[in-house]
C-alpha positions, 0 to 999 in steps of 0.5 A: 855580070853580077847579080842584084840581090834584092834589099834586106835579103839574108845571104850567107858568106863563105862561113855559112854566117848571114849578113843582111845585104842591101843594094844601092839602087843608083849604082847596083853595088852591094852594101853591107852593115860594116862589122867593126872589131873591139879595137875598133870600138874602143877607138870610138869610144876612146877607151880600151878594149878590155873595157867594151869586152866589160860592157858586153859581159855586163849587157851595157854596151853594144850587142857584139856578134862572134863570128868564128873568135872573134867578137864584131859589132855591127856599126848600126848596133854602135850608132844604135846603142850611142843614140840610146846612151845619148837620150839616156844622158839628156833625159838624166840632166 
């Protein structure tokens, strides 16, 4: 039988990495923040990679996280950073 862990408790994944985890209370099912890749991203966005790896260096894109080589990006911290660039544009115009 498979243990519920309760919401917002850290756990660490088989690297030793913390991933916040949160339960849906209907089904008992675990659901993590979706780490996406900067391809992902870029796909988003619709610019290359090499763009958002600029917009990390620069501190104007989305907070990534490396994990082992490679740079994720949680998609709370996408959604985050895109309604901050959104309020950003409309209180420019």
């Amino acid at each position: 039988m498979a243990r519920a862990i309760p919401v917002g408790v850290e756990r660490q994944d088989r690297r030793g990495t913390a991933q916040k985890m949160q339960v849906d209370g209907d089904m008992g099912r675990e659901q993590e923040d979706p780490y996406k890749t900067t391809k992902e991203v870029a796909a988003r966005f619709r610019t290359s990679p090499s763009t958002v790896r600029y917009w990390r260096y620069a501190g104007i894109g989305p907070r990534g996280v490396k994990i082992g080589t490679k740079v994720l990006y949680r998609e709370s911290e996408i959604r985050r950073w895109e309604q901050e660039r959104e309020a950003a544009e409309s209180g420019a115009a």
